[in-house]
C-alpha positions, 0 to 999 in steps of 0.5 A: 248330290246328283242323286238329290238333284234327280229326286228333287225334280222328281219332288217337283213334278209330283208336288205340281201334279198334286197342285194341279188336282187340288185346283181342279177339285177346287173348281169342282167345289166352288160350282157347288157352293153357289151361283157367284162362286160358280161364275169364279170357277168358270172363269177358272175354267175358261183360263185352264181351257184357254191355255190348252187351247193356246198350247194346240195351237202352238204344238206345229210351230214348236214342232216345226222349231225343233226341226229347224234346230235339228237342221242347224245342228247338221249343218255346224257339224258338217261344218266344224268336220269338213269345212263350210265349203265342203259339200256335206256342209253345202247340202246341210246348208241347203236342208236348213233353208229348205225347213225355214222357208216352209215356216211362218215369219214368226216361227223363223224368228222365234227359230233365230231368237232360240239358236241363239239362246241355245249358244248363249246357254253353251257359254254360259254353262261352259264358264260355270263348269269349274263350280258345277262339276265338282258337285257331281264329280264329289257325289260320284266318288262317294257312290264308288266309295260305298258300292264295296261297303254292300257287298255283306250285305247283298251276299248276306241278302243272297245266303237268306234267300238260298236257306228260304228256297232250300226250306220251301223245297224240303217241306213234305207236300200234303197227300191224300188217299184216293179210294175207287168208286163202286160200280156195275163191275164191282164194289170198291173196285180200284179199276173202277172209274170215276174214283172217289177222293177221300181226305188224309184225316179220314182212315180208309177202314172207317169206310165201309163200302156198300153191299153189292147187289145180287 
């Protein structure tokens, strides 16, 4: 079940994507119709632009969130390890200040509102963990109980590929015969060089070799 759940995600974000091209062509389209239907599609447009232009300018504030959370994370555990006295939970304490101090007020709120989500989700997860579980604890079980069902397979996987590579080791490379080229220092010499490559189909004996010179 937990392996249905991952490709469902995947599902998910690849029909989103897929969405996302299809408006795009759309918008393309509309401009190509016709005045009114160009205007549509830059009121399209202007949206699409308008919330990438909100997502630029919210990337430090949500930047600078996470590393409030990361702060307050360090800080509740030097507290639950050594104590809200300790000096580790001290000096977390101070580093967390430190980050929120440096934030705009509405970025320390939206910092205060998400430590809250956050506890409120651990909660919430916590006491549904008793109807969650067993779904992944079940599909977990069941992959363990397939694995030794493969092993044919995979051992019969194995012993094909062994004969393919003992065939393709076995097979008889195609050979061809080199003849000497004639030259100053004698006709069809195998001393010479450069030499000339003759194909395997063409008999040497067939060849007759040019009359030297005198």
């Amino acid at each position: 079940m937990s392996f249905l759940i991952a490709s469902g995600h995947i599902e998910v974000e690849a029909k989103t994507d897929a969405a996302k091209s299809k408006i795009t062509a759309l918008v393309g389209a509309m401009g190509a119709l016709g005045p009114a239907a160009g205007m549509a599609g830059a009121a399209v447009a202007s949206a699409g632009a308008g919330l990438a232009a909100f997502g630029l300018a919210a990337g430090k504030q949500i930047a600078d969130l996470k590393k409030a959370s990361e702060a307050q994370t360090k800080y509740q555990d030097a507290v639950r390890q050594s104590g809200k006295s300790s000096q580790e939970a001290i000096k977390a304490e101070l580093a967390y200040q430190q980050t929120l101090s440096k934030m705009p007020r509405s970025t320390r709120e939206a910092t205060a509102a998400f430590s809250a989500l956050k506890d409120s989700y651990s909660d919430w997860s916590d006491s549904l963990a008793d109807d969650t579980m067993p779904v992944f604890t079940k599909s977990f079980q069941l992959f363990s109980a397939l694995l030794p069902k493969t092993s044919g397979l995979v051992k019969g996987t194995s012993a094909e590929l062994d004969r393919r590579d003992a065939s393709r080791a076995t097979r008889t490379p195609r050979r061809s015969t080199t003849w000497a080229c004639p030259t100053r220092s004698g006709p069809w010499s195998r001393r010479s060089t450069p030499t000339c490559r003759t194909s395997r189909r063409r008999s040497p004996a067939r060849q007759k070799p040019p009359s030297s010179r005198r």
